[in-house]
N, C-alpha and C positions, 0 to 999 in steps of 0.2 A: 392318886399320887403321880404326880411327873416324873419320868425318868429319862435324863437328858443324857445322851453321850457327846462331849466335846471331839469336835473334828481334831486330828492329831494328838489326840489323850494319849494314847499307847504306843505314838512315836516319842512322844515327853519320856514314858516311861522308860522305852527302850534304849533311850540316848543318854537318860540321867541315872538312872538303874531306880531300883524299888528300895527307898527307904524305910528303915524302920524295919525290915527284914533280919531277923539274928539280932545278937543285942551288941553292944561294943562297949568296954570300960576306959576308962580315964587315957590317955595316951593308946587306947588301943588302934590296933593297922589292922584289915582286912584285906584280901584282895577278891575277886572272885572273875573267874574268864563266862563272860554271856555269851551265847551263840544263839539266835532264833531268827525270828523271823515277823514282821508287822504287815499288816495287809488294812487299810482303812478307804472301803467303798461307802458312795451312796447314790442311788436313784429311785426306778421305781418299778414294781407288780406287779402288773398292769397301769394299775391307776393311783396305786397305794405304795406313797413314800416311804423305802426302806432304806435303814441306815445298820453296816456291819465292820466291827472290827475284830479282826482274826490277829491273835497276840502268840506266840509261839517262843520259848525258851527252856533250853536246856537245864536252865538254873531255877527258873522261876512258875515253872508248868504252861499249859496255854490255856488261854481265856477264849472265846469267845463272847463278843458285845451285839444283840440285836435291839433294832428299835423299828418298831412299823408303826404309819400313820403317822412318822413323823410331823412333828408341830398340829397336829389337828387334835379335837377333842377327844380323841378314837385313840391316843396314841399307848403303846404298850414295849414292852421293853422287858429283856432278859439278858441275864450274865450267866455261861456255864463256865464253868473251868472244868479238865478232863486232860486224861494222859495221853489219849489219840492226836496224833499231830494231826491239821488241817491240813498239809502241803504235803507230800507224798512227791518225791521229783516232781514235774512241772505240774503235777493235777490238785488242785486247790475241792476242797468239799467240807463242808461242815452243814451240819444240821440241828435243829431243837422246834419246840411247841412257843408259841408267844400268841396268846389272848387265844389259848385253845384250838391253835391252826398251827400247821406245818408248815415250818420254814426251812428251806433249805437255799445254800449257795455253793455254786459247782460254776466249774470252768477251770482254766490256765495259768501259770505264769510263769516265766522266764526271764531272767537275768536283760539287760538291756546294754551290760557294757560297762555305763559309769561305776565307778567306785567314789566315792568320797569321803575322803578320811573325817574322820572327827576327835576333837578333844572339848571337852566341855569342863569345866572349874565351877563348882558352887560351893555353897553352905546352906546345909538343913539339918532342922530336928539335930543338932547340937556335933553335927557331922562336918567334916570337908569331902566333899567327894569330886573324885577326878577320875573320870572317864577318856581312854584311849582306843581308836577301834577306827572301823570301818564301817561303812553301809554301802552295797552294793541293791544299787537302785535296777527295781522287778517292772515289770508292762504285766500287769496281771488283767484277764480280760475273764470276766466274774458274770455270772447270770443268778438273779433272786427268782425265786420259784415261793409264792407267799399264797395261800388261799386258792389254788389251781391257776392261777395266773404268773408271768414271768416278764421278766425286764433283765436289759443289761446294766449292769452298773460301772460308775465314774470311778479310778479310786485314783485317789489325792497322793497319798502316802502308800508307799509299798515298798520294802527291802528287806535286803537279808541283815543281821549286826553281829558283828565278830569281837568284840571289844573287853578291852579288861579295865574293870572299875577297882579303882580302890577308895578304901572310906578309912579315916583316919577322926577318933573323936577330938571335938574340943572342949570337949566337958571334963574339968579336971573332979 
């Protein structure tokens, strides 16, 4: 079985919020204030392509996403969720087992300055949701440690999100 993680999947989430979470009735309003934190690296090893996203919310728990041997026939892939945060002030560490080997990723990260505010408008799953907030963009500087081997990793997407979503149904 392939199991693929999309680059920027858990900044989707973090910026639209998690649908389908809690139920809503006819004219119903929710709000709810999200606070965490998105971390989406990848490189490699050694020599063995690894892919990680480190998901973090107050509201929604934190995930953990691994993938090694990325794109190769080798490839293997795990999801935790867990109530230990990965970021602890600036020191970043998460750990698990993927294809019976120890994986872990350790290192840094720190705030970089920018802020960028965000609003986002959609319709899903029978919802409006409008998301208000910030994301305060991280330089996180990440090492995989996979099979006794280690690499630095790229990460694409990394911030902190302060944001308050509201969902309002359109299902009468």
């Amino acid at each position: 079985m392939r199991t693929q993680l999309i680059p920027g999947a858990l900044a989707v989430v973090a910026t639209s919020a998690l649908v389908g979470l809690g139920t809503t009735t006819a004219s119903a309003r929710t709000t709810t204030h999200e606070v965490g934190t998105v971390i989406e690296c990848a490189g490699h090893a050694g020599k063995v392509p690894v892919r990680v996203n480190l998901y973090e919310s107050k509201t929604h728990g934190n995930t953990l996403e691994v993938l090694v041997h990325d794109g190769t026939g080798r490839e293997a892939g795990r999801t935790v969720e867990t109530r230990k945060p990965f970021v602890v002030g600036e020191d970043v560490l998460a750990r698990t087992r993927v294809g019976g080997k120890r994986v872990r990723f350790h290192g840094t990260t720190e705030p970089t300055g920018e802020v960028k505010r965000i609003r986002r408008v959609e319709e899903d799953a029978g919802q409006r949701i409008v998301t208000n907030g910030t994301h305060t963009i991280l330089d996180p500087k990440i090492v995989a440690v996979y099979a006794g081997k280690q690499g630095r990793l790229t990460c694409d997407h990394a911030f902190d999100f302060d944001q308050l979503v509201r969902r309002t149904s359109l299902v009468d």
